[in-house]
C-alpha positions as CSV (number, residue, x, y, z in Angstrom):
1,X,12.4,-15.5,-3.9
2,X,15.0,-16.6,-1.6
3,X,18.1,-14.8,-0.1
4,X,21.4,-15.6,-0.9
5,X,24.8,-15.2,1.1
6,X,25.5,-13.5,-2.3
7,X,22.3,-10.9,-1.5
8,X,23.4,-10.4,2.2
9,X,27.4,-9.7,1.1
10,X,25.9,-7.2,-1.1
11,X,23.7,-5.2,1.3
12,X,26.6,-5.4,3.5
13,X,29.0,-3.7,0.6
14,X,26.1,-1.3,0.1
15,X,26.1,-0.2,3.5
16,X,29.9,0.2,4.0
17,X,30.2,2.6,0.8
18,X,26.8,4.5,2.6
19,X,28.6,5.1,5.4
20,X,31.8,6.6,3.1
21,X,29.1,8.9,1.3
22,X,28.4,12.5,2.2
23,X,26.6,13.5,-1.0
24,X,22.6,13.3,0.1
25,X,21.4,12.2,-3.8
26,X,24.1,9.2,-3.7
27,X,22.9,8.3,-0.3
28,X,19.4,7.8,-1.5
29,X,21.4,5.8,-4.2
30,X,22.9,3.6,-2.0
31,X,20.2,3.0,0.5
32,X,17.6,1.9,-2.5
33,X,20.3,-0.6,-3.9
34,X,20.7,-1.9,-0.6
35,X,17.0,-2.1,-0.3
36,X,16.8,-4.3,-3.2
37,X,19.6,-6.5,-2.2
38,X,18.3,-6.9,1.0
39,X,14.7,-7.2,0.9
40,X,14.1,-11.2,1.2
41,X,15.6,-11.3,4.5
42,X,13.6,-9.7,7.5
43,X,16.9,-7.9,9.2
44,X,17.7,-6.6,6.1
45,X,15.0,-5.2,4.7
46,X,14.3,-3.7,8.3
47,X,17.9,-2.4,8.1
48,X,17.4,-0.7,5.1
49,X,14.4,1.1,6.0
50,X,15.5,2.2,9.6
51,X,18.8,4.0,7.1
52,X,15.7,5.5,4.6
53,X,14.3,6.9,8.0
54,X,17.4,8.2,9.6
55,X,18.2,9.7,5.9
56,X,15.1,11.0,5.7
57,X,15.0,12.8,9.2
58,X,18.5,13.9,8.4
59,X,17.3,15.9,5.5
60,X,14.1,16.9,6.9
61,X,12.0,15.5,4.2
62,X,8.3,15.0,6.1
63,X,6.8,13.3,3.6
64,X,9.7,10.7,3.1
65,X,9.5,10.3,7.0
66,X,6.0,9.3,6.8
67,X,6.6,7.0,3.6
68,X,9.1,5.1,5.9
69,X,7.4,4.8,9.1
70,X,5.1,3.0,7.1
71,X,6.9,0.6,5.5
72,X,8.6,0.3,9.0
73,X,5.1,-1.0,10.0
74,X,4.4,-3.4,6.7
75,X,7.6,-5.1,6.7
76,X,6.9,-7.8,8.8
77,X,3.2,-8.1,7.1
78,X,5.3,-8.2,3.8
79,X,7.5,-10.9,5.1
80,X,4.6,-12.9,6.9
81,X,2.6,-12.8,3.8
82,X,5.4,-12.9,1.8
83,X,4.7,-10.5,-0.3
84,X,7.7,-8.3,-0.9
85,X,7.6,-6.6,-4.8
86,X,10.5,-7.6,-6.5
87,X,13.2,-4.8,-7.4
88,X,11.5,-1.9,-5.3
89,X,13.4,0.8,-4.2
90,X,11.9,1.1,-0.9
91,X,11.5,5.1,-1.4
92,X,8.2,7.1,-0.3
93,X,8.0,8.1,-3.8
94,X,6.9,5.0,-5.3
95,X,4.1,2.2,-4.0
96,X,4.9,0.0,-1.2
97,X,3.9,-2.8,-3.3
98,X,4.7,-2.6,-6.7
99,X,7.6,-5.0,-8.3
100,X,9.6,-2.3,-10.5
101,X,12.9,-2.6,-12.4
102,X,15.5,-0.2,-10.4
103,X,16.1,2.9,-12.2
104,X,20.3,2.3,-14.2
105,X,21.8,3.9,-11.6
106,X,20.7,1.8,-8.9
107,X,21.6,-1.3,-11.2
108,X,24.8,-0.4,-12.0
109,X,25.3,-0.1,-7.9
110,X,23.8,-3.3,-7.7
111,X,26.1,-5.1,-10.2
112,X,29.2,-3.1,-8.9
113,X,28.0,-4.6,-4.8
114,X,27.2,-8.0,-6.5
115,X,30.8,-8.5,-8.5
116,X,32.6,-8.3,-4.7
């Protein structure tokens, strides 16, 4: 799949509400629709994990910092290969490689980011 300037305006929109946001569980929100948006293009998807990390650390959630650093490391493999699974959330609680539909919440952040 290829990005869009639509998938890039999105992450972007995704971002700037993260950055508004306070509440931890809307954070995670955020930072998985962004994920999704974002995930065809390298600084992006990178982007979006470095914010998982940061969130992560912030919270002091080990095993979340650990799920990130390593999709830190297979993000260019991912992108070199490209194989990036469609609709993941990018979170340490799912696989690193399975396609998934986002969960509603997630979709309806999507939708909201994509009808800018």
């Amino acid at each position: 799949m290829q990005p869009t300037d639509a998938d890039i305006r999105s992450h972007d929109r995704l971002v700037s509400r993260l950055e508004q946001t306070a509440d931890p569980a809307q954070r995670w929100r955020l930072l998985m629709a962004a994920h999704v948006a974002g995930q065809y293009r390298l600084r992006l998807h990178w982007d979006s994990h470095v914010r998982m990390l940061r969130q992560a650390w912030r919270e002091r959630d080990l095993r979340e910092v650990a799920g990130q650093l390593l999709r830190l490391a297979l993000v260019p493999l991912g992108h070199a290969f490209q194989r990036l699974p469609a609709g993941n959330g990018g979170r340490a609680t799912v696989s690193a490689c399975a396609p998934m539909q986002p969960p509603p919440d997630v979709e309806a952040l999507l939708r909201w980011a994509r009808e800018a």
